[in-house]
C-alpha positions as CSV (number, residue, x, y, z in Angstrom):
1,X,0.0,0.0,0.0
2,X,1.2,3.6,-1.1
3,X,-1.3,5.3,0.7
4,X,-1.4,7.2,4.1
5,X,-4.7,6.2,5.1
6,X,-6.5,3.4,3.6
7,X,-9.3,1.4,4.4
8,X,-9.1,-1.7,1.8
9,X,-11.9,-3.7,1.5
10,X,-11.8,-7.8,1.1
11,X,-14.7,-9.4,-1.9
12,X,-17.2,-9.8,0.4
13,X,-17.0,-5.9,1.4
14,X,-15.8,-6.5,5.1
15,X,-13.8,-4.0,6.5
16,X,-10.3,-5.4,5.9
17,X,-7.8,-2.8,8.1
18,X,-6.9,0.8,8.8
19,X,-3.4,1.0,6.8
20,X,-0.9,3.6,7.9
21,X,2.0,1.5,6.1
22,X,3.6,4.3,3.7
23,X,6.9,3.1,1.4
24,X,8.8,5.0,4.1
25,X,9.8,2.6,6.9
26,X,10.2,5.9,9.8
27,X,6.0,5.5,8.8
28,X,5.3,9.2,7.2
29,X,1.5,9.1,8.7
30,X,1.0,11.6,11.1
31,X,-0.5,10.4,14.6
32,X,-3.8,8.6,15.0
33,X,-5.8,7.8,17.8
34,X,-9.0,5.6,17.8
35,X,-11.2,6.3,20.8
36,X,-14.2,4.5,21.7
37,X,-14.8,1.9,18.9
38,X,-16.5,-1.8,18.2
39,X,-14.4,-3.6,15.4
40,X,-16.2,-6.8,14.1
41,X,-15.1,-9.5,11.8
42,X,-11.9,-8.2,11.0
43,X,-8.8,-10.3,9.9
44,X,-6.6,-7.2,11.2
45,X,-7.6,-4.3,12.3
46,X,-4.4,-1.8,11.7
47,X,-1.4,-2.3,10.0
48,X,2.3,0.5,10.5
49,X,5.6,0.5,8.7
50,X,7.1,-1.0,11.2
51,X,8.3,-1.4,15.4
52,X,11.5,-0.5,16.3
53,X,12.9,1.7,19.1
54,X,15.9,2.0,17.0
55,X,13.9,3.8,13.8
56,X,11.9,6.5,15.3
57,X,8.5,6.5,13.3
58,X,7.1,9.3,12.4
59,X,3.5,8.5,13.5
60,X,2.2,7.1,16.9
61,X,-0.8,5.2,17.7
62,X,-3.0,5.2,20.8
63,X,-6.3,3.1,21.1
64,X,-8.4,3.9,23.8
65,X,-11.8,2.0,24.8
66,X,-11.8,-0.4,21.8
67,X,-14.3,-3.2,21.2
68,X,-12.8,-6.0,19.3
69,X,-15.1,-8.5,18.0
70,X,-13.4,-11.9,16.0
71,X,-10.2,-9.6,15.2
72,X,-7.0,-12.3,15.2
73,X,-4.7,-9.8,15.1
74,X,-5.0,-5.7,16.5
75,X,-1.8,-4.6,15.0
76,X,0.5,-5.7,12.8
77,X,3.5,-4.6,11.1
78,X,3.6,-4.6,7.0
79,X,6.0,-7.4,7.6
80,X,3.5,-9.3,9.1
81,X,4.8,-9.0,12.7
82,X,2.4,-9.2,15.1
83,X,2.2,-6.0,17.7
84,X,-1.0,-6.4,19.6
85,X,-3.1,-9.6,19.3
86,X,-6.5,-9.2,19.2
87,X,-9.7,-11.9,19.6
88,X,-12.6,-11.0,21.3
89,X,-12.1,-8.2,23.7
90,X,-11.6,-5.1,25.2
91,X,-8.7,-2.6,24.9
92,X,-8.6,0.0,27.3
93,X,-5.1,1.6,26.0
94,X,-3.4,0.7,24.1
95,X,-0.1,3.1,22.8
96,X,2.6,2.4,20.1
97,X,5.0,5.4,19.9
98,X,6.9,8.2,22.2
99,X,5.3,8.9,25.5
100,X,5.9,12.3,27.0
101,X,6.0,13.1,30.7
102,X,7.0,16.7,32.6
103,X,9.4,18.9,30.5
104,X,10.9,15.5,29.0
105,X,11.5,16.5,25.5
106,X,12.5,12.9,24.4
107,X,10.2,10.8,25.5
108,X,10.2,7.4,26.2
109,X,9.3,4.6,23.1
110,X,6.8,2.4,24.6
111,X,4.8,-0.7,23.0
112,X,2.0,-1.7,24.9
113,X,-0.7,-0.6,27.5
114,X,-0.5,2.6,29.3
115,X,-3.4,3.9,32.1
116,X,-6.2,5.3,30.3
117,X,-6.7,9.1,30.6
118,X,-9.1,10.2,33.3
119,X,-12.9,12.1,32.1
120,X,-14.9,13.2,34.2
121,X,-18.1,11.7,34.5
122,X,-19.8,14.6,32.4
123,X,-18.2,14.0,29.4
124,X,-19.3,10.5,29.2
125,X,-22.3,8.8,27.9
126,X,-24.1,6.4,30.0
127,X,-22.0,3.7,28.4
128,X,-19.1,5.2,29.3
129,X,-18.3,6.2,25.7
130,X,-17.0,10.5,24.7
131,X,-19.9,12.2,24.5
132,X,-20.7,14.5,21.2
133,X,-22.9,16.3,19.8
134,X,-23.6,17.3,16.1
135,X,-23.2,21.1,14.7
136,X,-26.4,22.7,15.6
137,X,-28.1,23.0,11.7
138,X,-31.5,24.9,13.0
139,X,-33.4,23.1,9.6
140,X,-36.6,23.1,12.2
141,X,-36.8,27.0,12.4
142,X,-38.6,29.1,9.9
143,X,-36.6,32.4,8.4
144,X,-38.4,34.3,10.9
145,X,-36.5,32.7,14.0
146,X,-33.2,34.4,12.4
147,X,-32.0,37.5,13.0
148,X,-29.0,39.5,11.4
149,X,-27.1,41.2,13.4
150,X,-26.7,43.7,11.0
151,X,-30.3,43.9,10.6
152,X,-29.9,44.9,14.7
153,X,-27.4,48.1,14.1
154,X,-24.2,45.8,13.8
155,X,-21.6,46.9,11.2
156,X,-19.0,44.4,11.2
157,X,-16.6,46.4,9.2
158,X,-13.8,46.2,11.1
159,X,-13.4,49.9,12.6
160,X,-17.4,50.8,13.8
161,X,-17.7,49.8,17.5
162,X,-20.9,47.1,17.6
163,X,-21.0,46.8,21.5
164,X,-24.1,47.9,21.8
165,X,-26.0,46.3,19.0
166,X,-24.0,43.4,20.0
167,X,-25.1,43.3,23.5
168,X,-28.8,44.1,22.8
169,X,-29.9,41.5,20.7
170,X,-27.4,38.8,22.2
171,X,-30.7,36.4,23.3
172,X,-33.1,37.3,20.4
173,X,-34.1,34.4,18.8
174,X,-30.7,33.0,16.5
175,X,-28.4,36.0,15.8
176,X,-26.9,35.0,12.7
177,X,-23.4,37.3,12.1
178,X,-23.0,37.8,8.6
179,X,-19.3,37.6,7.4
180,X,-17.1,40.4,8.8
181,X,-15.3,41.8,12.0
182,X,-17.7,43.3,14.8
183,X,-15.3,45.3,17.2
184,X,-15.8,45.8,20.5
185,X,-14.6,48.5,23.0
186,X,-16.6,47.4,26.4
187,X,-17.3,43.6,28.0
188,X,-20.1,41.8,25.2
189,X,-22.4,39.4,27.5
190,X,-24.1,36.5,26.4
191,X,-26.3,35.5,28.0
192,X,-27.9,31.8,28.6
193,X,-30.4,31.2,26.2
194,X,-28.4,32.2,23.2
195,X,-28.0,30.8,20.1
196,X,-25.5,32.8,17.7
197,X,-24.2,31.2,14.4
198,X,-21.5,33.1,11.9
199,X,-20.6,32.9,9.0
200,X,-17.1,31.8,8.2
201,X,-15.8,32.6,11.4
202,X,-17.3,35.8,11.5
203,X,-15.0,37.5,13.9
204,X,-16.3,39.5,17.3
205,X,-13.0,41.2,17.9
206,X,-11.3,43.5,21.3
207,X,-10.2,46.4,20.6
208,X,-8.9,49.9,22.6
209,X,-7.9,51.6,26.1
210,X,-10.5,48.9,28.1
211,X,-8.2,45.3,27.0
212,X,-4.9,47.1,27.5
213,X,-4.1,47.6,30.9
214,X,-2.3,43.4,31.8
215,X,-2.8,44.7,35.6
216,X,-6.5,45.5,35.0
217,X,-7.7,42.5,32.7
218,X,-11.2,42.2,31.3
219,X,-13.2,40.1,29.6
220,X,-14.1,40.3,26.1
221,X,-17.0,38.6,25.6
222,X,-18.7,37.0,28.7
223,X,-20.9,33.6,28.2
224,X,-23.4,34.0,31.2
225,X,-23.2,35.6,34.2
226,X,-21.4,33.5,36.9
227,X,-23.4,30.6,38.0
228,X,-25.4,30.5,34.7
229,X,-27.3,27.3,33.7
230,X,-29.3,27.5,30.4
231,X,-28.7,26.5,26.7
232,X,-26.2,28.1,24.7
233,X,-25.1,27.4,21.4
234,X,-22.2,29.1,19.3
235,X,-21.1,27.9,15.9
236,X,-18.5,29.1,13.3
237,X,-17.5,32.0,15.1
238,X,-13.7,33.7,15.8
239,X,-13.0,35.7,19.2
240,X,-9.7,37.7,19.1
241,X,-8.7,40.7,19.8
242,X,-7.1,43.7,17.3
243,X,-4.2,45.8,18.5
244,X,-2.8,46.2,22.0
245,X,-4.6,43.7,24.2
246,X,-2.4,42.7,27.2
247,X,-5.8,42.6,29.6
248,X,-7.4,40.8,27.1
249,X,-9.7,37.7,28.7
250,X,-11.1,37.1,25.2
251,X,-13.8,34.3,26.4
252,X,-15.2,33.8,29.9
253,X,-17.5,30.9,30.2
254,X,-19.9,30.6,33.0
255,X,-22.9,28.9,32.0
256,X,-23.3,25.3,32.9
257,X,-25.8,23.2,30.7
258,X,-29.4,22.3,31.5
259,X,-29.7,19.4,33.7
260,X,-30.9,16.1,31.8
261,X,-29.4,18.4,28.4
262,X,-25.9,17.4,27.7
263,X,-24.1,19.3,25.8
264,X,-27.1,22.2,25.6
265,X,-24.4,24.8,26.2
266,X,-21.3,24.3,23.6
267,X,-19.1,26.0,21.3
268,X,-18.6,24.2,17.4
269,X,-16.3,25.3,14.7
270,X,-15.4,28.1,17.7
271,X,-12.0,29.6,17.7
272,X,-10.1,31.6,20.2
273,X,-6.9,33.8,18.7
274,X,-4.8,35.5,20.2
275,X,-1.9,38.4,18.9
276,X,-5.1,39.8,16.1
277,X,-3.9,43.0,14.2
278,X,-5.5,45.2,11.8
279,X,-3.8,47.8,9.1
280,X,-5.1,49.8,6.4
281,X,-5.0,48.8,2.8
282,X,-2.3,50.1,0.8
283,X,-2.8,52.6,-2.1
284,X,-2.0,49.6,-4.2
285,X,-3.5,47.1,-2.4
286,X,-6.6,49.1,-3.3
287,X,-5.9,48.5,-7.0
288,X,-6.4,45.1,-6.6
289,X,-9.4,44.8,-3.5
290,X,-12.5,45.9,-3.7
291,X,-15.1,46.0,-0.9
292,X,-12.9,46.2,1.7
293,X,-11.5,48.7,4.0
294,X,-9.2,46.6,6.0
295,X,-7.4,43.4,5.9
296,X,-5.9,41.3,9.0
297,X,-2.6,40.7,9.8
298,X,-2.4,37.4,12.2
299,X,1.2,38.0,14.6
């Protein structure tokens, strides 16, 4: 096999094995790891370059919570060597590569079974399995349920301050933010109960004299008040901040989800950056944009 990843099938169309063999023997495949899964009928279930303390590979592997089901063999090596046997059981982890502990920058090689990493009980399902929960799509609400926030007094044009349409529509209905950067010079609460969805990581950015002050830190935008319980749901959004911001908190969360809800308060496709700039188009830049009166500069 040539490929990083493949899933070859056998006639019958039973899942044959996850191949990470490359024609490299360091194993070019970046790190994999397979949480929480039921394997079934499967001659071998994975398949590396190679094991060898000697040749450091340049992918690891860590199985955690793994069902096996009639699978002779876990792990094997492209030369057939036999890692991890399988059968009919239960993994509960499993590593194959470099181990890191404290400020060790080397690591130790290790083949075999490691302690499983703790979760707490709220990130579980009742089976003991990662909980998750799909992107909120909203395909039950009618047009009328969303809002712009530009239809609220928003700008999002990088330079106009949108605190306060920001702040005053933050729980109406689902605040969709249309593509764009929506500064903000004071704290932006949200409070429980919202639902606010952008558009390409529409940005809700910090800027001026209030996020400056690294003695005097504030928060950028606030989820809930402290000791919040409610829904919340926030998709494809970017918080950052633009300019000097050394007393920058750029998210606080506080609310904690509905009881018999989990995962009713959330963040998907979320990001949270940090060193944000802004500068003005160039006299030529402007030659070649249109519709746009400022570009960002990541540091």
């Amino acid at each position: 096999m040539e490929l990083g990843l493949d899933v070859p099938r056998n006639p019958d169309k039973q899942l044959q094995r996850f191949d990470l063999f490359t024609s490299s023997s360091t194993q070019g495949v970046g790190a994999v790891a397979i949480i929480d899964a039921d394997v079934k009928d499967t001659p071998t279930f994975l398949r590396v370059a190679q094991s060898s303390e000697s040749i450091p590979l340049a992918g690891s592997i860590a199985f955690e919570n793994i069902h096996l089901t009639n699978v002779p063999v876990a792990v094997s090596t492209a030369a057939g060597q036999t890692l991890l046997y399988g059968g009919t059981k239960q993994i509960e982890s499993w590593v194959h590569g470099n181990v890191y502990a404290g400020a060790d920058p080397d690591g130790q090689f290790i083949k075999g079974s490691i302690h499983p990493t703790h979760k707490p009980a709220s990130l579980l399902t009742p089976d003991g399995k990662m909980f998750g929960r799909m992107h909120p799509q909203y395909e039950d609400l009618r047009v009328s349920d969303i809002i712009s926030v530009k239809a609220c007094g928003a700008f999002g044009d990088g330079k106009t301050d949108d605190t306060v349409a920001i702040q005053k529509y933050a729980s109406k209905k689902v605040i969709f933010f249309d593509a764009g950067t929506y500064v903000v010079r004071k704290t932006v609460t949200i409070p429980a109960g919202s639902r606010i969805v952008g558009e390409a990581w529409s940005v809700i950015a910090g800027e001026g004299p209030a996020f400056e002050d690294m003695r005097n830190p504030r928060v950028v935008v606030r989820v809930g008040s402290k000791g919040s319980q409610g829904v919340v749901e926030i998709s494809d959004m970017l918080f950052t901040t633009i300019g000097p911001a050394g007393g920058a908190i750029v998210v606080e969360w506080n609310v904690k989800e509905p009881a018999g809800q989990q995962g009713g308060a959330g963040m998907w496709d979320t990001h949270i950056r940090l060193g944000g700039g802004w500068e003005p188009l160039s006299e030529k830049s402007k030659d070649t944009v249109t519709d746009l009166t400022m570009i960002s500069r990541w540091d």
